[in-house]
C-alpha positions in Angstrom: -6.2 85.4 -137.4 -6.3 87.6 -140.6 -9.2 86.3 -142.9 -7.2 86.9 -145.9 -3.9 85.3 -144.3 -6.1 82.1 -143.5 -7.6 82.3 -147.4 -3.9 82.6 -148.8 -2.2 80.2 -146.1 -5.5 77.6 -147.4 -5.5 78.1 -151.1 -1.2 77.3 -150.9 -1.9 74.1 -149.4 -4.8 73.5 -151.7 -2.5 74.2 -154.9 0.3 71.8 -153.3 -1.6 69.2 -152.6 -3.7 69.2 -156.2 0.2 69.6 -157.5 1.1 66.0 -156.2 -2.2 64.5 -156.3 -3.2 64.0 -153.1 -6.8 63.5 -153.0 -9.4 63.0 -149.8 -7.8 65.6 -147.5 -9.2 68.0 -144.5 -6.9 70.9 -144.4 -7.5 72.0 -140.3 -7.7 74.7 -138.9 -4.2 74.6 -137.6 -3.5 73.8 -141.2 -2.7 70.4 -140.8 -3.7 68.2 -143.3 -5.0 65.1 -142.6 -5.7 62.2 -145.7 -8.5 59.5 -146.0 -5.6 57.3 -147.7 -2.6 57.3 -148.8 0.5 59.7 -150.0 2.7 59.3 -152.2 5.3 61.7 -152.7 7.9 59.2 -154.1 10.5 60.6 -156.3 8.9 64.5 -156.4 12.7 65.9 -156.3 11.5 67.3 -153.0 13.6 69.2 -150.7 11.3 69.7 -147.6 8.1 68.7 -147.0 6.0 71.9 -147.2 3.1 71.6 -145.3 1.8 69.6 -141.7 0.3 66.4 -142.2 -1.6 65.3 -139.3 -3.4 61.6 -139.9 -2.7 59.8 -142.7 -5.2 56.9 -142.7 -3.0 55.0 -145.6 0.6 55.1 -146.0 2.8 57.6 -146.4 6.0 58.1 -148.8 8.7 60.6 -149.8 11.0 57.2 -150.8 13.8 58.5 -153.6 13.6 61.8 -152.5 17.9 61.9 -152.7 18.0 65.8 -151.9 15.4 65.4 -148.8 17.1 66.9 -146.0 14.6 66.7 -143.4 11.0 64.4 -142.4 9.4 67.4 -140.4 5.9 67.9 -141.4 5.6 64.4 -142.0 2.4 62.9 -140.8 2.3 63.0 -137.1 0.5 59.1 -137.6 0.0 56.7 -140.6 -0.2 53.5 -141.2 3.2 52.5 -143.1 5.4 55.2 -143.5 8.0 55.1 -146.4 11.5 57.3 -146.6 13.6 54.9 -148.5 16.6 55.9 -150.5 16.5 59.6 -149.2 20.1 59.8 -149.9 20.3 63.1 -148.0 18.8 62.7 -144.3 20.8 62.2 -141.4 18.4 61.9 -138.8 14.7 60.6 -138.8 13.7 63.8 -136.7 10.3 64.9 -138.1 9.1 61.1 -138.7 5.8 59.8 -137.5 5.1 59.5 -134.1 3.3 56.5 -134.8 3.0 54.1 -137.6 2.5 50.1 -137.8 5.5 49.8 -140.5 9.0 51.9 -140.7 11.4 51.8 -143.6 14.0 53.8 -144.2 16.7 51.3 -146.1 19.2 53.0 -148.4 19.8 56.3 -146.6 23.5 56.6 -147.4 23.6 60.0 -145.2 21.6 58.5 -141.8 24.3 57.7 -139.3 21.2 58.7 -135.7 17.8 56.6 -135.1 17.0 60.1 -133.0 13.3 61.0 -134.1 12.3 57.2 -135.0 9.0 56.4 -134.5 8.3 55.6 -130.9 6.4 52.3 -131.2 5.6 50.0 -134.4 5.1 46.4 -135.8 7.9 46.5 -138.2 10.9 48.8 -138.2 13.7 48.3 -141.4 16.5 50.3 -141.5 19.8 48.8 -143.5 22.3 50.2 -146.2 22.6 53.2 -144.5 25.4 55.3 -143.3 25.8 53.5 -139.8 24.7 49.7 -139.7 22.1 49.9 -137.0 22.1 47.1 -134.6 18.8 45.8 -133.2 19.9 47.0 -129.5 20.2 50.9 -132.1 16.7 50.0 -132.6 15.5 49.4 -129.6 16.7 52.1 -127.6 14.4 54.6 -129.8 11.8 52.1 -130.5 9.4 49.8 -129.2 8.8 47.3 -132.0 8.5 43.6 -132.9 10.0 42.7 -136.0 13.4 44.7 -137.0 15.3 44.3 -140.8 18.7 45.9 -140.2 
């Protein structure tokens, strides 16, 4: 790879990241980004998430991000994982692979559980555009506790 592509590709991430705060990060050398902690990216006005995260040892939130269309480059794991009141996404494609706590209440424009986490503790999903029923839930899911 181009060393100055891999300097430029780095030093974005590193100005994005010091832009929302996010402190105790490896950027990889796929440039993933993995965090010792949490994330929170709650009510940034983003559109997209702009770069991979990897392992986030904390949680993880874009919650109140109304014009977030899409979770892709959300962590691939995390601990809780937070997308509540994203007005705009209609599908949880992009979400973490694995987390012990999903919650995506109040997503006026989700009507698909396609892209839910495959297994966690706690999965809430209500007051969005479809009522999800726990047999919604489970087909995507393997989880133990379900708020619908």
């Amino acid at each position: 790879m181009n060393k100055l592509f891999v300097h430029i590709e780095k030093q974005r991430i590193i100005d994005w990241l010091d832009s929302m705060e996010i402190k105790n990060y490896t950027i990889n050398k796929d440039f993933t980004v993995d965090v010792n902690g949490e994330v929170n990216l709650y009510d940034k006005n983003l559109l997209e998430i702009p770069i991979q995260f990897g392992v986030v040892t904390g949680w993880f939130s874009v919650s109140n991000n109304k014009e977030l269309k899409s979770l892709e480059f959300a962590p691939k794991e995390c601990m809780d994982f937070y997308c509540n009141g994203c007005t705009s996404l209609k599908s949880l494609v992009g979400a973490p692979e694995k987390c012990e706590n999903f919650s995506c209440f109040g997503c006026k424009s989700l009507n698909v559980l396609v892209g839910s986490p495959e297994k966690c503790q706690r999965f809430s999903c209500y007051d969005c555009g479809t009522k999800f029923t726990k047999k919604d839930v489970l087909a995507v899911c393997k989880t133990v506790e379900i708020f619908i």
